[in-house]
VEXDRENKE-528744 format. One record per residue: z, x, y of N, C-alpha, C, CB in turn. Coordinates in steps of 0.05 Angstrom, whole numbers, plus 5000, padded with zeros to 4 digits. Glycine has a CB too. Example, Ala and Ser with C-alpha at 12.3 -4.5 7.8 and 13.67 -1.06 7.14 Angstrom:
515652644886515652464910515652644934518152264911;514252574955514352734979515752585001511452824988;
This chain:
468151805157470751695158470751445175472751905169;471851205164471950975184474450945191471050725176;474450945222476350815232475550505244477250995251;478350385244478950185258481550045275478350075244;481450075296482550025312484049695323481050145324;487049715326487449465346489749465357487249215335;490649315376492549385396495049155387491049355429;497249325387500149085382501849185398501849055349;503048995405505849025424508949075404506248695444;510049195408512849225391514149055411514349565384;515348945401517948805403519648955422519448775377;520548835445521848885464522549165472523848755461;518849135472518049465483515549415510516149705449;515649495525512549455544510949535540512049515567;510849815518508850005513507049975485510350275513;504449985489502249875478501950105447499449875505;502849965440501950035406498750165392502249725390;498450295401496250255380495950395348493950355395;495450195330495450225305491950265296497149965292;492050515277487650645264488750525235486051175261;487550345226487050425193485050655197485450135171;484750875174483151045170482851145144483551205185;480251015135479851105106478551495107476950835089;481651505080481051835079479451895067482752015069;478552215060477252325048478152635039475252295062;476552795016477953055018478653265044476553195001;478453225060478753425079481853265099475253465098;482952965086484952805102485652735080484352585123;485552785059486852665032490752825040484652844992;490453075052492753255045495753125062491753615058;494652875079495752715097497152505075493552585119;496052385062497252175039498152245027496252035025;498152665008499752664993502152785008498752774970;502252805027504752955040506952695049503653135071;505852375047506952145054507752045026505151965071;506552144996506351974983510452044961502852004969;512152254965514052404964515952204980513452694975;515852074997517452015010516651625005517252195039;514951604995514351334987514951294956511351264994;515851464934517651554912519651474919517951804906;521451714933523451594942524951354949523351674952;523051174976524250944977523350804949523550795003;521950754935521250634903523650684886518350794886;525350934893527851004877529950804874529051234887;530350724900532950584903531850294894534250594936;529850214892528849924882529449914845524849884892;527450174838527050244815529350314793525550434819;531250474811533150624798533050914793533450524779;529951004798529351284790530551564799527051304797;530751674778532451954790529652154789535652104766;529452384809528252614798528152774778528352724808;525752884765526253094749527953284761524053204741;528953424726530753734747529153884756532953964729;527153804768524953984794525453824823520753964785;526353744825526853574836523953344851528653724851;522453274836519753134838520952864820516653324823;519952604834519252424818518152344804519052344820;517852484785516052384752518152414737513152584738;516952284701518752234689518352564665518351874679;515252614680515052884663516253174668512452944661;515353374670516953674676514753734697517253934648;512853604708511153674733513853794756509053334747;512754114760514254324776514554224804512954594776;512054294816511754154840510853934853511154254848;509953934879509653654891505453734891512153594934;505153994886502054084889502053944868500654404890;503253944835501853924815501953604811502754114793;503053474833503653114828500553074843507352914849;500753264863497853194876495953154864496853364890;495853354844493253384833492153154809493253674822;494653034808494352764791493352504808497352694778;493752584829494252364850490552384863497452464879;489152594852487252634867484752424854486952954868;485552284836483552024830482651884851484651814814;484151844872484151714900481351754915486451854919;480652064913478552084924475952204911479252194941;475552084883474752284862471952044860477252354829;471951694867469051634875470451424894466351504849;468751434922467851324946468650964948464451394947;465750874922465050644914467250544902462850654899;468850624895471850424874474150524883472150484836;475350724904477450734912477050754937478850884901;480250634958480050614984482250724994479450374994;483250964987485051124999485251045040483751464989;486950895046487350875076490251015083487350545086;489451105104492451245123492051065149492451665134;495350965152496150785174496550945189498150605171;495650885215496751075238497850905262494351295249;500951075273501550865303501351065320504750675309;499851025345499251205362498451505352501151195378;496851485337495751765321497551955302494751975343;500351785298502151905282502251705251505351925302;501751965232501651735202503951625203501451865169;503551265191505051185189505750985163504951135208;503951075143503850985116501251025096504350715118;500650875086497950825067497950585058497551005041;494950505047495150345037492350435009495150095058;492250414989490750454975489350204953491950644967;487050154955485549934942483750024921484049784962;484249934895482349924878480749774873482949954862;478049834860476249644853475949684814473149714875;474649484817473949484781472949784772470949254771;473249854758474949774730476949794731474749884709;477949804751481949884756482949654767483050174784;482649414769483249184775484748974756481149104783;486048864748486848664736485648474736488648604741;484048404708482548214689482047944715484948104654;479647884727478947794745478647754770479247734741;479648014780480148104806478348344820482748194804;477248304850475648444855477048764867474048284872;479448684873481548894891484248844880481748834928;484849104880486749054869489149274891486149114836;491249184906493249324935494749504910496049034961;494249784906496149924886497950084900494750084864;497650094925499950234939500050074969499250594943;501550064972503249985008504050025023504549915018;506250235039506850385042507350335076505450565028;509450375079510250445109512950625118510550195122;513050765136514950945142517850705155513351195167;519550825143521850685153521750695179524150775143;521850905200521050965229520050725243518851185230;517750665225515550415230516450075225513050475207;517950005205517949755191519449645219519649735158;519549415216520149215233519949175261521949175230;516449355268515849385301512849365296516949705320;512449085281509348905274507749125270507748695300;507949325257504949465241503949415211505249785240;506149365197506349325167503449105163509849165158;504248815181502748565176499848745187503948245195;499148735211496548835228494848905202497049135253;495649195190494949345172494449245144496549525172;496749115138495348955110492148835117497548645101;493348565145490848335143488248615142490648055179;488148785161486348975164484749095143487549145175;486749185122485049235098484149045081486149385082;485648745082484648525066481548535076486248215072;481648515109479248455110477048525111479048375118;477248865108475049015096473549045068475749215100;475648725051473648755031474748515016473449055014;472648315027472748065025472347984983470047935051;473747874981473647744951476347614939472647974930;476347674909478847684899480747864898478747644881;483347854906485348114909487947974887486548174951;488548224889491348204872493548424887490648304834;495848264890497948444898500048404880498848414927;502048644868503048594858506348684876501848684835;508048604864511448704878513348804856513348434895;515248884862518048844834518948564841521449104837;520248454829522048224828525248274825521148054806;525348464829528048544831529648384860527848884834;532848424848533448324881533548494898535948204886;533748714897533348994910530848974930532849244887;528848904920526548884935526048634949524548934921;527448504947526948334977525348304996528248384990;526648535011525148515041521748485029525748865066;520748705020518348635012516748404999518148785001;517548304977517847964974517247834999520747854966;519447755017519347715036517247675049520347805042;516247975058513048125075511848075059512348435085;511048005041508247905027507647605025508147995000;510447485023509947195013509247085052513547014991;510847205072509847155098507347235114511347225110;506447455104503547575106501447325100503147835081;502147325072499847215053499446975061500247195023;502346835071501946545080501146535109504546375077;501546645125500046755151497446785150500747005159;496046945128494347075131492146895106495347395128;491646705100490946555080491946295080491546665057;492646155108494145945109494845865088493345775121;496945955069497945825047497345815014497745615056;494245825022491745845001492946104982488145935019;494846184968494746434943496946284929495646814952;496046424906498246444876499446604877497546474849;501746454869505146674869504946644831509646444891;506046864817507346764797509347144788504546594769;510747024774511947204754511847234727513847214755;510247614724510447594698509947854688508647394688;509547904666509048124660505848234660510248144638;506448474672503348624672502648784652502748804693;500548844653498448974630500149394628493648944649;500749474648502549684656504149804671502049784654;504649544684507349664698510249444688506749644739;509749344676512249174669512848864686514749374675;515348774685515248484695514648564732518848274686;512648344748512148414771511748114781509848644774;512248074811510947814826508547884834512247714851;507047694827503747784825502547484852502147724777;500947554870500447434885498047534889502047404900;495747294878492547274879492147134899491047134855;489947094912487346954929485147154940488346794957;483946994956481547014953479647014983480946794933;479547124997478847165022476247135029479547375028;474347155016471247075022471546905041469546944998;471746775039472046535065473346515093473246325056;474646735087476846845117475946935134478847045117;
């Protein structure tokens, strides 16, 4: 299991932050799917999505939140092409972030950010940014992030187009358009080798 460690200050707080990326594995996988229910949810109000009458977010008759798991368990099914991470602030989860590699990537891309994730608790007391640059830079190449373009989603828009320009002085492609399967999205490429 790797951790990695670094220290941030919250905002008009004295007390020292510390934020682990930590890439999971089966024995910490049970941590992401217990976060990943409540990262549905906020996707609802962007999306529009209602629960099944099970009350789970899929669009199928999946009963429980075990049997969403068990779909969800590609994450840790090979090492070499997925990067299941749990955000932690002061040893309490505080999101995920999950990275694919080829063949799950979009047509020229080495990484591809398919999940993001932060606890409302968390957003707007500097962990969100730390944690992105953090996993960018555990795997230097071509990346692809994608967003909704909705006006609903905003804030996020927002955190990416300020990230990215932070974090890539400027250097990425914005565009809108439609994807291969998820529908119309803001798609924002570059390329970090050089960072």
């Amino acid at each position: 299991m790797k951790h990695i460690k670094w220290l941030g200050f919250n905002s008009g707080e004295s007390d020292i932050t510390i934020i682990t990326l930590e890439l999971t594995d089966q024995n910490t996988k049970f941590i992401i799917n217990n976060l990943y229910p409540l990262y549905l949810h906020d996707l609802s109000e962007i999306w529009g999505w209602k629960p099944n009458k099970y009350g789970v977010f899929e669009e199928d008759e999946t009963l429980t939140l075990y049997e969403q798991n068990k779909v969800f368990d590609i994450w840790w099914s090979d090492p070499a092409v997925f990067f299941p991470y749990l955000i932690r602030v002061n040893g309490i989860p505080a999101g995920f972030a999950l990275v694919a590699t080829t063949p799950y990537t979009p047509p020229g891309c080495d990484f591809y950010l398919n999940e993001f994730f932060i606890l409302r608790s968390f957003r707007g007391k500097k962990v969100a940014e730390p944690a992105a640059v953090e996993v960018f830079n555990n795997h230097p190449g071509c990346w692809e992030v994608q967003t909704n373009p909705n006006e609903g989603n905003q804030r996020a828009q927002s955190f990416w187009r300020k990230t990215l320009q932070k974090y890539m002085r400027g250097s990425y492609v914005e565009a809108t358009a439609d994807t291969q399967n998820d529908g119309n999205k803001i798609i924002f490429r570059f390329n970090n080798s050089s960072t």
